[in-house]
C-alpha positions as CSV (number, residue, x, y, z in Angstrom):
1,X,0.0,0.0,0.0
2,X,1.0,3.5,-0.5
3,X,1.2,4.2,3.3
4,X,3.8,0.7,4.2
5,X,5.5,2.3,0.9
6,X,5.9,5.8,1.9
7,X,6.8,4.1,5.8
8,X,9.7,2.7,4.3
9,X,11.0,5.3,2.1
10,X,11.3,7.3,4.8
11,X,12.9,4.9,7.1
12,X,15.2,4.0,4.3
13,X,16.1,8.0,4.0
14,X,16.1,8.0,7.9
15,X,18.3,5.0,8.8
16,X,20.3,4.1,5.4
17,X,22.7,1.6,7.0
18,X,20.1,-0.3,8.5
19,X,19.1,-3.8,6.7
20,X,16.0,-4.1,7.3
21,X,15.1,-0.7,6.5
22,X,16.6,-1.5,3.1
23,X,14.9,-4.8,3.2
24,X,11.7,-3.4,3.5
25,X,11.7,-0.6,1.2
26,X,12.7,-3.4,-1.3
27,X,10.1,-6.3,-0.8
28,X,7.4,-3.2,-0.2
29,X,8.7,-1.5,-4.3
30,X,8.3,-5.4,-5.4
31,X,4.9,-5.7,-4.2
32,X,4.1,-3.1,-5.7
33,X,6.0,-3.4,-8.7
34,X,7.6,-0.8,-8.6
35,X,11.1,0.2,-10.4
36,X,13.0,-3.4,-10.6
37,X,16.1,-1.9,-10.7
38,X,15.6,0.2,-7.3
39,X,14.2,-3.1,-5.9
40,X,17.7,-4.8,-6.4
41,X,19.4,-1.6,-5.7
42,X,17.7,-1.5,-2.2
43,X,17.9,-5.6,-1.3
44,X,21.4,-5.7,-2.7
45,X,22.4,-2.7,-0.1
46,X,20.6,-4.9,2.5
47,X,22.3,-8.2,1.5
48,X,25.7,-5.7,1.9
49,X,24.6,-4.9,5.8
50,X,23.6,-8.5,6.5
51,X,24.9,-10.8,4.0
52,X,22.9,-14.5,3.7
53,X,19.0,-13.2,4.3
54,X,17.0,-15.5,2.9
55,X,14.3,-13.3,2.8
56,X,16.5,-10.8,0.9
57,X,17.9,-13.5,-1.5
58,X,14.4,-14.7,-2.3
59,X,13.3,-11.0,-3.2
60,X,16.4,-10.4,-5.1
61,X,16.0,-14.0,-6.8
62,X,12.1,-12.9,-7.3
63,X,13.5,-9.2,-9.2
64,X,16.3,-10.9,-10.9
65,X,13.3,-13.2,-12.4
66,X,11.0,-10.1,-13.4
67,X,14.0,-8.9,-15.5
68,X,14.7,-12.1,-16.9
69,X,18.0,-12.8,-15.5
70,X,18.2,-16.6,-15.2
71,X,21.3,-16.5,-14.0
72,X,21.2,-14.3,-11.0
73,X,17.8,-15.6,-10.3
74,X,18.7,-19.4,-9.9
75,X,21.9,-18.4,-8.1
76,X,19.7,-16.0,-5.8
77,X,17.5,-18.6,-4.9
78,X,20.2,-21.8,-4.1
79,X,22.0,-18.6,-2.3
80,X,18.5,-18.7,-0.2
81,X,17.5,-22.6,0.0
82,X,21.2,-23.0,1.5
83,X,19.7,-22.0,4.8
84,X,17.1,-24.1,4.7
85,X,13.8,-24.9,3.1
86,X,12.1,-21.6,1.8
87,X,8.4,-22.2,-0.6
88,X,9.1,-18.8,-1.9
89,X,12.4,-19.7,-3.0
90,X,11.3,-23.3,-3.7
91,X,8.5,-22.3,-6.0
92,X,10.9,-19.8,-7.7
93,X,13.9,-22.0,-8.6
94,X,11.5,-24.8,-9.5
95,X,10.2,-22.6,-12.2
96,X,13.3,-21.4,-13.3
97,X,14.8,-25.0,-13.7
98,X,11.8,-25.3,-15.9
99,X,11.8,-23.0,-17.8
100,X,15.9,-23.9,-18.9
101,X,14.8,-27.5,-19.8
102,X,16.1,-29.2,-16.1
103,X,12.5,-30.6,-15.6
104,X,13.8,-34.1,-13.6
105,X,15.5,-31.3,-11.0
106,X,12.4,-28.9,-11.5
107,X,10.3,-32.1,-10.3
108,X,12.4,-33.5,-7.3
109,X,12.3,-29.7,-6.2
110,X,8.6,-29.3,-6.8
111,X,7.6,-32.4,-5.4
112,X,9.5,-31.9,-1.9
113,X,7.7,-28.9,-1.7
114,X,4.8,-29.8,-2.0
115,X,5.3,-32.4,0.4
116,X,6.4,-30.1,3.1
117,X,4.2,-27.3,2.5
118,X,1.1,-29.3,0.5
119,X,-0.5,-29.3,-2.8
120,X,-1.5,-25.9,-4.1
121,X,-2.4,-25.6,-8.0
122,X,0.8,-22.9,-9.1
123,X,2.9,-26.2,-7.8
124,X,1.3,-28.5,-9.3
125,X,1.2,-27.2,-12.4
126,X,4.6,-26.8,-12.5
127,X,5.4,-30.4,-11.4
128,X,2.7,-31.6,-14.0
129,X,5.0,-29.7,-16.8
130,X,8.2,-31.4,-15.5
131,X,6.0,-34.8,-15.2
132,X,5.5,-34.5,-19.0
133,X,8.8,-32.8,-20.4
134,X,10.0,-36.4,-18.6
135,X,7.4,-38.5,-19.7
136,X,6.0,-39.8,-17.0
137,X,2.6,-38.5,-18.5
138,X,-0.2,-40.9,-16.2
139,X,2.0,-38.7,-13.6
140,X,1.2,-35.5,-14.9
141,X,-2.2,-36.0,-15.9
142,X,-3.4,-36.7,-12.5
143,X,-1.0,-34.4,-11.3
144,X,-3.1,-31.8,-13.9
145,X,-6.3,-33.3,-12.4
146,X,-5.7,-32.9,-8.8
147,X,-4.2,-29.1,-9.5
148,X,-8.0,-28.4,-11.4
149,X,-9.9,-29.2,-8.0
150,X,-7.8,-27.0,-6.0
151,X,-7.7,-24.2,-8.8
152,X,-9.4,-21.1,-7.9
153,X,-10.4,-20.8,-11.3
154,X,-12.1,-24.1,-12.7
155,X,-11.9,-22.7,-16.5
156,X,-8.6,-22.0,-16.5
157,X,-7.7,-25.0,-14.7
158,X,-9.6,-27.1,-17.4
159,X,-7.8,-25.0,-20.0
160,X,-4.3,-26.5,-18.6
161,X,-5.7,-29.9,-18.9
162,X,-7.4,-29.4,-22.1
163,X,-4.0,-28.3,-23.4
164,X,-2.4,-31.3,-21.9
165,X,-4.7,-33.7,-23.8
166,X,-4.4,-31.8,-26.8
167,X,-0.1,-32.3,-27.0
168,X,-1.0,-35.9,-25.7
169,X,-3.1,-36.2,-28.5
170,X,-1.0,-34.4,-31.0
171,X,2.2,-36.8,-30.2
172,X,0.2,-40.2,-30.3
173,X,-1.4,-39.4,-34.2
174,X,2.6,-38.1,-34.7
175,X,4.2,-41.3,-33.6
176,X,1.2,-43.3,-35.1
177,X,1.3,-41.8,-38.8
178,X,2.7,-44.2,-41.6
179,X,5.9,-43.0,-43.1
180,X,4.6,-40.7,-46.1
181,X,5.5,-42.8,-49.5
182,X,7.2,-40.3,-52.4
183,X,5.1,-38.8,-54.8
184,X,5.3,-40.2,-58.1
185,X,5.3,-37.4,-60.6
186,X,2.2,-37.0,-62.4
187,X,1.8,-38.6,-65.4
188,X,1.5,-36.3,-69.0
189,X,-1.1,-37.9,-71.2
């Protein structure tokens, strides 16, 4: 909100050298989505005052991802899963392992944390991708059908597994299509 931003603007101009007050200025611009590069500006300058926050590496892993900068953003978030288990962080560097093509280390990720935290649909969507990309594809489609009932949107969540079926679909009439013979030119009566 404007009033948590405008708080920590001015406790940012008030107490520069502070962390959190650079934390917080930081995950508050984000939220908002406000000016990226101010948002790493600020959680960089915390991760300066007190290096390892995994709070602060999540958000900068989160910013790095809104500027599409793979790199930083996967290092960001290992930087924050090495203290421990994080969802934030979790979710995030499972979806950037899937989106560079590492869908068996997307899964493993995805699936631990949806052990430890439970199913919600943005996971399991995500593990249904890596399920497929693998093709482990009875995993994915009930993966896909348990993510529908817990989807707070039932069209869209049919839409996934519509789309689903439809690659299914497309890759069975592939792989089942006879070889096509050559043409034979046509003959000139």
């Amino acid at each position: 909100s404007c009033a948590a931003y405008e708080h920590w603007k001015a406790l940012r101009a008030e107490r520069p050298n502070w962390w959190a007050s650079q934390l917080g200025y930081g995950a508050c611009l984000h939220m908002m989505g406000g000016d990226r590069a101010e948002v790493i500006d600020a959680l960089t300058r915390a991760l300066s005052l007190k290096p390892n926050h995994p709070r602060a590496l999540t958000l900068l892993g989160q910013a790095y991802e809104d500027e599409d900068d793979l790199d930083a953003a996967t290092q960001a978030y290992r930087n924050a899963l090495a203290f421990g288990p994080s969802p934030d962080a979790q979710l995030g560097l499972g979806r950037l392992l899937q989106r560079r093509g590492h869908h068996l280390e997307a899964g493993a990720l995805l699936q631990i944390l949806i052990d430890t935290q439970g199913p919600q649909a943005a996971t399991l969507f995500l593990l249904a991708q890596s399920q497929e990309a693998t093709g482990a594809l009875l995993e994915a489609e009930q993966t896909l059908k348990l993510a529908l009932r817990l989807h707070p949107d039932p069209l869209r969540g049919k839409h996934y597994l519509h789309q689903f079926y439809t690659r299914q679909h497309r890759s069975a009439a592939k792989s089942a299509a006879p070889p096509c013979a050559p043409s034979s030119p046509p003959s000139v009566n």
